[in-house]
N, C-alpha and C positions, 0 to 999 in steps of 0.2 A: 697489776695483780690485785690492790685496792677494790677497783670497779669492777673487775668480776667475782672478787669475795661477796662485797656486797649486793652483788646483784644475786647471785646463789642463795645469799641471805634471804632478802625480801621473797625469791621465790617460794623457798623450802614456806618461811613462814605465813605466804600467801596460800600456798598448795593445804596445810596443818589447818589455818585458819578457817579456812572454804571447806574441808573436810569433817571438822569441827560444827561448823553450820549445819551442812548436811545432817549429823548424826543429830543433832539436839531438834533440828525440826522431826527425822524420823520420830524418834525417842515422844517427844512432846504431840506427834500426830495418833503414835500407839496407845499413851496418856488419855488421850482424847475420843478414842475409837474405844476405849475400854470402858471410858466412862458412862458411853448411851447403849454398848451391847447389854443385851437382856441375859443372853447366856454363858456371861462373864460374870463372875463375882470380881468386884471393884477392891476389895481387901486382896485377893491374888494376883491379880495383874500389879498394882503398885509394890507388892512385895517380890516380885519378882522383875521388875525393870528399875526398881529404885537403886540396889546397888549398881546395877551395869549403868546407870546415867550419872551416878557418881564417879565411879573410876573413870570413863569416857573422856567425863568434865576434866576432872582432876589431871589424868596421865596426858591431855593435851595441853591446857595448860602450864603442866607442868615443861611441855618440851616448845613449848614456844617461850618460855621463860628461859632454857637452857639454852638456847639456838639465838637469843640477842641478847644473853650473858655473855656465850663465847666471841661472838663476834664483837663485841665491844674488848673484850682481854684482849686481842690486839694490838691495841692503843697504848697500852702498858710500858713504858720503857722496862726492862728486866736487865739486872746489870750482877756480873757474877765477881763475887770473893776475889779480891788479886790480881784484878785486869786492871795493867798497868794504865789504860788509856783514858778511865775516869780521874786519873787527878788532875 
């Protein structure tokens, strides 16, 4: 049961990771394409892609940080109030 926790693990945060990639090259290619179009103002485009590449950053991050949080709790021994078989 071990080996396929963690294997589940590595996946979900290979899958998050690789998705992650993706978005920040898109995001960073639009960056890029906004910057040399002539009938783009450069002041609207960054104010409009800068929060969405923040939260992006942020809420993946943040779930790859939660995803090999829990999988490590685990490891935890947890021992309850009154179970006579810790003494």
């Amino acid at each position: 049961m071990e080996d396929v926790k963690s294997k589940l693990t590595f996946y979900v945060t290979f899958m998050v990771s690789f998705t992650l990639c993706i978005s920040v090259l898109a995001m960073v290619t639009a960056f890029v394409l906004g910057l040399w179009a002539k009938e783009v103002d450069n002041a609207e485009i960054f104010k409009l892609i800068s929060p969405a590449f923040q939260t992006i950053i942020g809420g993946f991050i943040g779930l790859l940080a939660g995803v090999k949080l829990s999988h490590d709790d685990d490891h935890i021994n947890h021992c309850s109030k009154g179970d006579k078989n810790d003494e």
